[in-house]
C-alpha positions as CSV (number, residue, x, y, z in Angstrom):
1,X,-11.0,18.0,-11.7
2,X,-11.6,18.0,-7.6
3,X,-8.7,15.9,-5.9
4,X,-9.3,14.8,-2.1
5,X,-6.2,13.3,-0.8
6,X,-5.5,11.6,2.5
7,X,-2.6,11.6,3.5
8,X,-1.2,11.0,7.6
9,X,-1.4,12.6,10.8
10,X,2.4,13.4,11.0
11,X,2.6,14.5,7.2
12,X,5.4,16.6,6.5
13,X,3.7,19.8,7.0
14,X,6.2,20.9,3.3
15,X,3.9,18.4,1.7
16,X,0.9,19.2,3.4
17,X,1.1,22.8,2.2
18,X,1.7,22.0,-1.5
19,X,-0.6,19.6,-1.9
20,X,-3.5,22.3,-0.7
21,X,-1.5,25.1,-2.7
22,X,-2.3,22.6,-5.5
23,X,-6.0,23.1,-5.1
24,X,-6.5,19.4,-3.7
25,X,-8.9,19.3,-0.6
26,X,-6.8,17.6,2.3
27,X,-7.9,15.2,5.0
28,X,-5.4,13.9,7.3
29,X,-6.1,10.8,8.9
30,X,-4.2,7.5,10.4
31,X,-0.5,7.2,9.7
32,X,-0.6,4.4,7.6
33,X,-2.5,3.4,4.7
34,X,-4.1,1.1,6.3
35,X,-5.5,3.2,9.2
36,X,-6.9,5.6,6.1
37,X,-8.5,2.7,3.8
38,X,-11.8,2.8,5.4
39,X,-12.1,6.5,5.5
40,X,-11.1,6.7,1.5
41,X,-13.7,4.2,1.2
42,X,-16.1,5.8,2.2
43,X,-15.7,9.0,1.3
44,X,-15.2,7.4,-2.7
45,X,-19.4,5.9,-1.7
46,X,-20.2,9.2,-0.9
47,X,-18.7,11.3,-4.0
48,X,-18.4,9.0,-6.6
49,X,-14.7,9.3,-6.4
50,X,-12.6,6.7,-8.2
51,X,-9.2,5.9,-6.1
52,X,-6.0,6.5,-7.2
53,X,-3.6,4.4,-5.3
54,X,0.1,5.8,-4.2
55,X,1.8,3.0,-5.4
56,X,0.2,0.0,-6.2
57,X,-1.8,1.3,-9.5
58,X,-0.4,0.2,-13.3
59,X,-1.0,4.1,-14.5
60,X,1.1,5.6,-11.1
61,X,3.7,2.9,-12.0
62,X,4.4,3.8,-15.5
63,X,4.0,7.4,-14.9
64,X,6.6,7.0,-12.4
65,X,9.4,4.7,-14.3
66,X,9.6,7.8,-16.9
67,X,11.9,9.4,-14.7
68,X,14.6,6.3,-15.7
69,X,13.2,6.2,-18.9
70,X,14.5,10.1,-19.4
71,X,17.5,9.6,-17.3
72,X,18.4,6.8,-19.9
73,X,17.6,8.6,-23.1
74,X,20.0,11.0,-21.6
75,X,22.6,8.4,-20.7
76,X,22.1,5.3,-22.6
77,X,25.4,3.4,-21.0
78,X,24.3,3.4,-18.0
79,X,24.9,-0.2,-16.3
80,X,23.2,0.6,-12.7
81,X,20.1,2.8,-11.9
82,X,19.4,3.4,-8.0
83,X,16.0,4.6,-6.9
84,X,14.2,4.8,-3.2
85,X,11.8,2.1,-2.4
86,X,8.7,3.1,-0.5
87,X,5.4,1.0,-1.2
88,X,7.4,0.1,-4.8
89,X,5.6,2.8,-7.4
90,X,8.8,4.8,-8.4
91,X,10.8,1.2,-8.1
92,X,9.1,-0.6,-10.1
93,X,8.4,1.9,-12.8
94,X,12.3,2.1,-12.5
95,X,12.7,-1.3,-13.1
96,X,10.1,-1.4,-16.5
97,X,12.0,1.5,-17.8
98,X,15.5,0.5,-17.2
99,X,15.1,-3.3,-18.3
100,X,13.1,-2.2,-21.3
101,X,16.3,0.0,-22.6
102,X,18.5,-3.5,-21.7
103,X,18.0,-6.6,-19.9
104,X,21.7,-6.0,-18.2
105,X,21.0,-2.7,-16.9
106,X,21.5,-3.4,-13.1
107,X,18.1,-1.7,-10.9
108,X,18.9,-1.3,-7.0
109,X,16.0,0.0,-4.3
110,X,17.2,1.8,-1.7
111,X,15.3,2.3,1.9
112,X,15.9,2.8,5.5
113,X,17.4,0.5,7.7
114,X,14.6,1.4,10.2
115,X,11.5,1.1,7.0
116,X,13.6,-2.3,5.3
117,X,10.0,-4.1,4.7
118,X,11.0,-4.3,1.2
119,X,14.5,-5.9,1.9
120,X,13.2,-8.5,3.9
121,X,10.4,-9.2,1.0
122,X,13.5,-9.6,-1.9
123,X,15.7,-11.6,0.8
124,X,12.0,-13.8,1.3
125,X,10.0,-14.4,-1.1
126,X,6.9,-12.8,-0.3
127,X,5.3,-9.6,1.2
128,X,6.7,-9.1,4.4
129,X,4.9,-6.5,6.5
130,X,5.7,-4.3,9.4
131,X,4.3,-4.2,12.4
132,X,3.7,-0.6,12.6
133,X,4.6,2.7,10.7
134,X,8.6,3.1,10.7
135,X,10.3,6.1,12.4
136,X,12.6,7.7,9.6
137,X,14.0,10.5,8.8
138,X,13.1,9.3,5.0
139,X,9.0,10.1,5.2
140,X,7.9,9.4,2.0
141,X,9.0,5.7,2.4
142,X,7.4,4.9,5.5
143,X,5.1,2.4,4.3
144,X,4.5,-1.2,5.8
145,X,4.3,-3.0,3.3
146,X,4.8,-2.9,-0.5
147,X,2.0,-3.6,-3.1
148,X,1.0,-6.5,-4.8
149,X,1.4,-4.9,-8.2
150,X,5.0,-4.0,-7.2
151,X,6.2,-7.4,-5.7
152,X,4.7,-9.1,-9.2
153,X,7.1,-6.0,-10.6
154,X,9.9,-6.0,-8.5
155,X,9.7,-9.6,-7.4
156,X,7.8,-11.8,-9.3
157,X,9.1,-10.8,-12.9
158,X,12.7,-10.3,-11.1
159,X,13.2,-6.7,-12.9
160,X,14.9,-5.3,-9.3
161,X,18.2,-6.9,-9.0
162,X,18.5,-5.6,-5.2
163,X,17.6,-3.9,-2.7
164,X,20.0,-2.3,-0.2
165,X,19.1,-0.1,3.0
166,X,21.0,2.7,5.0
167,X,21.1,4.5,7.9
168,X,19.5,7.3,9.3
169,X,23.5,8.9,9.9
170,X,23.7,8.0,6.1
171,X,20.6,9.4,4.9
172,X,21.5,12.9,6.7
173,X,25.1,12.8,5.3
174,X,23.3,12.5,1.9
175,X,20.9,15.7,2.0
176,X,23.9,18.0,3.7
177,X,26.1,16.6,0.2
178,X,22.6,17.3,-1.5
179,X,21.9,20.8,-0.6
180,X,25.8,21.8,0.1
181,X,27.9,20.5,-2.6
182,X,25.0,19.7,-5.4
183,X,22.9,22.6,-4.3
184,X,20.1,19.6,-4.8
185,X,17.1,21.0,-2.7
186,X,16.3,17.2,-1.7
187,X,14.0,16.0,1.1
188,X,15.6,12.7,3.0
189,X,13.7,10.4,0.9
190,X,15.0,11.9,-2.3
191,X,18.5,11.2,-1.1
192,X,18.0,7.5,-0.3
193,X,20.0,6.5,-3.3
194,X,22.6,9.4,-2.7
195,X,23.0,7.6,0.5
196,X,23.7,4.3,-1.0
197,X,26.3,5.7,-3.4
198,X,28.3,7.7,-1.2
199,X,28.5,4.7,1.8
200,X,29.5,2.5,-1.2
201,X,26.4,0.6,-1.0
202,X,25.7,0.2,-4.9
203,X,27.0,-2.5,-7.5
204,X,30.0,-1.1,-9.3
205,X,29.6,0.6,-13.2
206,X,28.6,3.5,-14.3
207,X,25.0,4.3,-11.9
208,X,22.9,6.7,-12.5
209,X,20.4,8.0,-9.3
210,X,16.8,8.7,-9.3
211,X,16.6,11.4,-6.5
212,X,12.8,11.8,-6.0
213,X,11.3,14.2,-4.2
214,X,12.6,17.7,-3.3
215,X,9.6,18.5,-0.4
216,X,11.9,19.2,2.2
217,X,10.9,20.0,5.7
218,X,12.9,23.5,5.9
219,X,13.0,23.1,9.4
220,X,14.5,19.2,9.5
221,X,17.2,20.3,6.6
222,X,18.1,23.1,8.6
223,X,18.7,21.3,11.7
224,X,21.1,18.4,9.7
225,X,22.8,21.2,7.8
226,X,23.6,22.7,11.5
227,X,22.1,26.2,10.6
């Protein structure tokens, strides 16, 4: 089945490369989604291509939460489940899984300080938007804006208890633990919820971390690991 992704100008060139290893035809373009939408639409007139949104699609969403759903058949006692928070795919599948296996399981989202566009939603009420794409060291989450399916998700049906953010100093601390002590090949995203748990960030109990992805810029983890 042909894929055609589009994906940002400043991709992570890790992710860039897999995703054409993959077979997928790749167009960068923009650095948000929004900069992109009116190419993809297009190009889905032209080809008959039917979209398959990052984030903000039902199927992505509960493909996604079986990461906690696994994590949980694993470890059943688990009282708090941490996950990073981008546009709110992998959070809220998170949040189906984890509330579906007990209502008292606690579900935390963890982003940047610098990309906190879902904080500022949970502390609000309502989508809350950036004003342009954020600068992180975390580049899988650096969305403005979460999705509508994920704030009904997150928000709306109150299944994400929190959401807690951490610096960029605390997100590099988190892929040197990763990669030195865990021997966790993590990108900085994937440690988002590392980062909360080691700066103390997380509700207390027995947690267990979704650490999603591992496509690492070689060339950024060697310069936080000081090699």
């Amino acid at each position: 089945m042909p894929a055609l992704i589009l994906i940002p100008e400043d991709a992570n060139p890790a992710k860039v490369a897999a995703t054409r290893a993959l077979g997928a035809e790749v167009i960068q373009e923009g650095i948000t989604f929004a900069n992109r939408e009116q190419r993809l639409r297009e190009m889905m007139a032209e080809r008959g291509f039917v979209l398959v949104h990052p984030f903000n699609d039902w199927n992505v969403i509960h493909g996604q939460g079986t990461a906690a759903r696994e994590l949980l058949e694993d470890e059943p006692d688990l009282e708090v489940i941490a996950a990073p928070c981008g546009g709110g795919g992998l959070l809220s599948g998170t949040a189906i899984s984890a509330k579906s296996h007990r209502d008292g399981v606690k579900v935390v989202g963890v982003e940047p300080e610098a990309a906190d566009d879902a904080y500022r939603t949970w502390k609000s009420g309502s989508i809350q938007t950036l004003p342009a794409s954020p600068q992180t060291l975390a580049d899988g989450v650096r969305t403005t804006a979460i999705g509508a399916r994920n704030f009904e998700v997150m928000f709306g049906n109150r299944l994400v208890d929190e959401i807690v953010t951490v610096t960029e100093n605390e997100i590099a601390d988190a892929v040197r633990v990763a990669w030195t002590r865990l021997h966790l090949a993590l990108e900085p995203t994937g440690a988002l919820p590392l980062a909360a748990y080691l700066s103390a960030k997380l509700p207390k109990g027995r947690t267990g971390l979704v650490l999603s992805g591992g496509n690492a810029n070689l060339q950024t983890v060697a310069k936080l690991l000081g090699t």
